[in-house]
N, C-alpha and C positions, 0 to 999 in steps of 0.2 A: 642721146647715147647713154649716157646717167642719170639715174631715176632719183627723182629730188632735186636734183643742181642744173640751173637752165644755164644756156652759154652766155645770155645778156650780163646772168652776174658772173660767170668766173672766165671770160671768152679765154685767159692763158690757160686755162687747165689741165689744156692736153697736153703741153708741153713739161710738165712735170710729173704724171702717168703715163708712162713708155707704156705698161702692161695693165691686163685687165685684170688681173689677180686683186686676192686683197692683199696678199702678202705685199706687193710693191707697194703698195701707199706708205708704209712704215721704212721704206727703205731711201728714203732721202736724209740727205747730210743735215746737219746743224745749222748749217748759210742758211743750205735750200729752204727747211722750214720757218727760219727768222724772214728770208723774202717773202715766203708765202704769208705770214702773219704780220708783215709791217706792210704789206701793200693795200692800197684801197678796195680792192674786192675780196678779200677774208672777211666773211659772216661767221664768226664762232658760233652763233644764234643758229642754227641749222643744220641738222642733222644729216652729216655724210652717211648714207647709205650705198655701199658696191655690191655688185651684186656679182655673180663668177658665171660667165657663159659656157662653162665644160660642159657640154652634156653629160659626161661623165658621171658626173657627180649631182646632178638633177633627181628631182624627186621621182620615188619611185611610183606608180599605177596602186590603185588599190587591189588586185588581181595579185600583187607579189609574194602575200603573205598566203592563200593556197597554192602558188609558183613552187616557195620556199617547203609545203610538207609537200609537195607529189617529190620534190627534185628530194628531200631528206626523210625519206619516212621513217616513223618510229618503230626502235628497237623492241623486238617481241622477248618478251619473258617464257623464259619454258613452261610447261604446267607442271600444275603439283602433284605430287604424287597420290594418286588413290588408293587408298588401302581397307581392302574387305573387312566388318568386324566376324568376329568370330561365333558363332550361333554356339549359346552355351546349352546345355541336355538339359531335362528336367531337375535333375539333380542336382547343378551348380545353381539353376536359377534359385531353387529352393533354399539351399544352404546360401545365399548370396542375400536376399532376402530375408531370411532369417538372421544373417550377422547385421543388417543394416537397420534392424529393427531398433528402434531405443530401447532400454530398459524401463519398465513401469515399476517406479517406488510405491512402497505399501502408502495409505493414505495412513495418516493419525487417527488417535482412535478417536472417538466423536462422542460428544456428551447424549447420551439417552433418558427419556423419561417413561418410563410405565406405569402403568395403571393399571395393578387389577383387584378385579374384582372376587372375590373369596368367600366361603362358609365361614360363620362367625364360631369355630369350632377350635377346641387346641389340638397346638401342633401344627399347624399348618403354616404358622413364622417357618418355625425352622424345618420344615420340608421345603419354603422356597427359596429361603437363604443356602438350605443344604446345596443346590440345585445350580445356586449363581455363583458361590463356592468352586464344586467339580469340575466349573467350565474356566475359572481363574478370574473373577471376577471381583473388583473392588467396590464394595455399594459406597459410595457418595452422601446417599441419604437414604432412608428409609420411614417411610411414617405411615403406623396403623392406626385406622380408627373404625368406629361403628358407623354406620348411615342411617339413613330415616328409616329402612329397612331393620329387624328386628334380628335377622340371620345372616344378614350379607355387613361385611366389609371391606372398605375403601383402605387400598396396598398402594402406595405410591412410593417408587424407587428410581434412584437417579444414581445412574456406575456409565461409565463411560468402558466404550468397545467400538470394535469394528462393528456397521450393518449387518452382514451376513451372519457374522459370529450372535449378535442380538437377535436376528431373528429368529435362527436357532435354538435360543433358549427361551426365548418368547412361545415360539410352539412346544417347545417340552415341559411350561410349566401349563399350558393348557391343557395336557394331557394326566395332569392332575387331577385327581375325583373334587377335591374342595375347591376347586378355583372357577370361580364361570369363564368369566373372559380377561385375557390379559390387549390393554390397547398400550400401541405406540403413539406416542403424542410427540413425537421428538419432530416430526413437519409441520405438527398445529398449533395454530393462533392458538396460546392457551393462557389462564392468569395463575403467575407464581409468587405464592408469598410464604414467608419463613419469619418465626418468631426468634428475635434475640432479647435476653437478656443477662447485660454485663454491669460487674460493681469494677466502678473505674476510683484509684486515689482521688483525694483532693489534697494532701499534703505535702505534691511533688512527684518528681521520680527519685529525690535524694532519699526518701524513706520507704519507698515500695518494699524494697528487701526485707526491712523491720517488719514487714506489714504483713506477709507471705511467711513470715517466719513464725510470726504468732498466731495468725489464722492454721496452721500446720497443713499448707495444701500441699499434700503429697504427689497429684496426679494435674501440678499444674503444667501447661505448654509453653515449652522451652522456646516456642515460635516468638513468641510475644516479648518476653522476656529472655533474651538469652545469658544476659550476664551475670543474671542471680541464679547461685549455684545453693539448694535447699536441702544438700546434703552432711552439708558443713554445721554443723551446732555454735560454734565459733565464727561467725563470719567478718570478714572484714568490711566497712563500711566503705572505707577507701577504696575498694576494687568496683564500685559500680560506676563511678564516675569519674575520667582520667583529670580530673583536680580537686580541689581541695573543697565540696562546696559544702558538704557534712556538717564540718567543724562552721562556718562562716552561717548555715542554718539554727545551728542549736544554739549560735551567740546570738539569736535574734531575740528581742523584748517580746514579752505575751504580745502588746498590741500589735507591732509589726508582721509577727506567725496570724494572727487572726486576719490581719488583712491580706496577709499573701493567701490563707487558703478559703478569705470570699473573694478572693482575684480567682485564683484556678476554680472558684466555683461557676463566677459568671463566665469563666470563658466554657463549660463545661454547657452553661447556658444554652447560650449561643450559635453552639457547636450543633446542642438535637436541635435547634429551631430550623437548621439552615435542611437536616431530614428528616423532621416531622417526628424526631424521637419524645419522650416524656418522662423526666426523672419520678421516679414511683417512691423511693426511698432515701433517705439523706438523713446521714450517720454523722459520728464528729469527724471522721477523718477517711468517710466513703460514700458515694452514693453509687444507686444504684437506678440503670437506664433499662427503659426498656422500647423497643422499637421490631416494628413487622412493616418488611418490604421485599423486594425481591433480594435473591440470595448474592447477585452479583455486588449489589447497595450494600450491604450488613458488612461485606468484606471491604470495601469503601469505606465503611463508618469505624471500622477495627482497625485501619491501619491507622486513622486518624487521632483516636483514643490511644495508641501504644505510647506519645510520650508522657501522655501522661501517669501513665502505668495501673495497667488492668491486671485487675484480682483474680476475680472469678469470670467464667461466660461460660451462657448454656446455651446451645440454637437448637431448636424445634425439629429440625427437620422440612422440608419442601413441601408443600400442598402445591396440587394443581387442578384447574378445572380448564375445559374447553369452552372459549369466545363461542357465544352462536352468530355467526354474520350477519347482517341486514341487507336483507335483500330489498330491493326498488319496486315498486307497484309495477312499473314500464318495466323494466328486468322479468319481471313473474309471468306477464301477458309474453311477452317473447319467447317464452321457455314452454309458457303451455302449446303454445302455436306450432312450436318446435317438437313437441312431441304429439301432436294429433297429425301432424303432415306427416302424407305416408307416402315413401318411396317407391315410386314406379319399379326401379329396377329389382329391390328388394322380393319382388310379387311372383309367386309360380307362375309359371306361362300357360296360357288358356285362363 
């Protein structure tokens, strides 16, 4: 009758479950469950399991859970609303299109190199300077010279512009009677070298001023130096430097001065070794460096000379030539092969 508990052990059982429920099992007195647990068939070691014969309450078929949607179906959502767009004329598409365009910013103006080639004739500078001038144009550099040629001259100019705007004045200086050909070299491998040479102190930057004053350089660059002011006849020593180092220099002993300025010379050293510069000249209280490399280098090596404080500087100007490329033996046989094959389709017909 109950699954789990045979009658051999509990034969009184029945007698204290009137019902088959589970709820009756818990519904005996205090006594009843002290009888029950102090009598010799109470096994606490053994799991009472009841089990409830309702049908009622019986497990369901697996068939109940499609029973459950046919008997509840689900609730339908309206649709959404459809809405035609609008077919715009040629005219909106246009202007629609045209607002949704980005704007295109001017490009920066882009460094240029030219080369040309010219009659070794006068006048002929200044008809092509006139010409880069009319168009608003800043030359950068400019360097003429003769060639192996006995008539012709090598023009090399570097001004910075727009393409379009360059090539424009490119073609209008060809249209030149003294000029043979102008080339742009501004896309080509080409080799640029520029000569400097600058007289740098060696007695400091607390005397530079002193130094600029008695050499009388009228047309020196306030770049380099901006603090010395060379218009003053009077100057104060005090205004180059925001302390007092003037006075603490001129107290220094001959020997001390000699050795600070072969310190500032070896560092002076050191400095062209590291870009293959060469002091040419060495004075008591200057020398003078000279160095050729490319132009972007020389501004590199300037900024590096400024504390020490530069005198004079003169740069050359830009030369350029064009790299010839090396071409591969295998590269050459491919190229010629490439050009002896002839294209079918290219061919008149018949």
């Amino acid at each position: 009758m109950y699954s789990g508990i045979s009658r051999r052990i509990l034969p009184r059982w029945d007698q204290y479950v009137t019902s088959h429920s589970y709820r009756s099992v818990f519904a005996f007195s205090k006594n009843q469950w002290g009888n029950i647990i102090e009598s010799k068939y109470f096994i606490p070691t053994i799991p009472i399991k009841i089990f409830n014969r309702d049908k009622s309450t019986s497990t369901k078929s697996s068939t109940s859970a499609i029973e459950f949607k046919l008997t509840h179906p689900r609730k339908k959502f309206p649709p959404l609303p459809v809405f035609e767009p609008i077919t715009p004329s040629a005219e909106q598409a246009v202007s629609n299109i045209l607002y949704n365009t980005p704007a295109t910013f001017p490009s920066p103006p882009k460094r240029h190199v030219l080369n040309c080639l010219v009659q070794n004739e006068p006048g002929v500078l200044s008809r092509v300077s006139g010409i880069l001038a009319g168009r608003g144009f800043n030359i950068d550099s400019l360097v003429v010279a003769r060639t192996e040629a006995s008539d012709l001259s090598r023009m090399t100019i570097v001004l910075r512009g727009h393409d379009v705007v360059i090539e424009q004045a490119r073609r209008q200086l060809e249209e030149l009677v003294p000029v043979w050909a102008v080339l742009d070299y501004t896309q080509t491998s080409i080799i640029e070298r520029e000569l400097l040479l600058v007289k740098v102190s060696i007695l400091g930057p607390e005397h530079l001023h002193e130094q600029l004053i008695a050499i009388k350089h009228d047309e020196y660059d306030d770049k380099f130096m901006p603090e010395a002011d060379l218009e003053s006849e009077s100057p104060d020593p005090t205004s180059v430097l925001p302390y007092d180092v003037v006075d603490d220099h001129r107290s220094l002993t001959p020997s001390e001065a000699l050795r600070q300025k072969h310190a500032h010379l070896r560092a002076l050293i050191d400095l062209c070794k590291l870009f293959k510069a060469q002091i040419i000249d060495v004075a008591n209280d200057n020398v003078v460096i000279e160095l050729t490399t490319k132009p972007t280098k020389l501004d590199s090596f300037l900024k590096l000379l400024k504390p020490f404080g530069i005198l004079e500087s003169a740069r050359s100007g830009m030369m350029a030539l064009p790299r010839t490329p090396l071409l591969d033996s295998k590269a050459s046989a491919v190229e010629e092969e490439e050009e002896t094959t002839v294209d079918a389709t290219m061919l008149p017909p018949g």
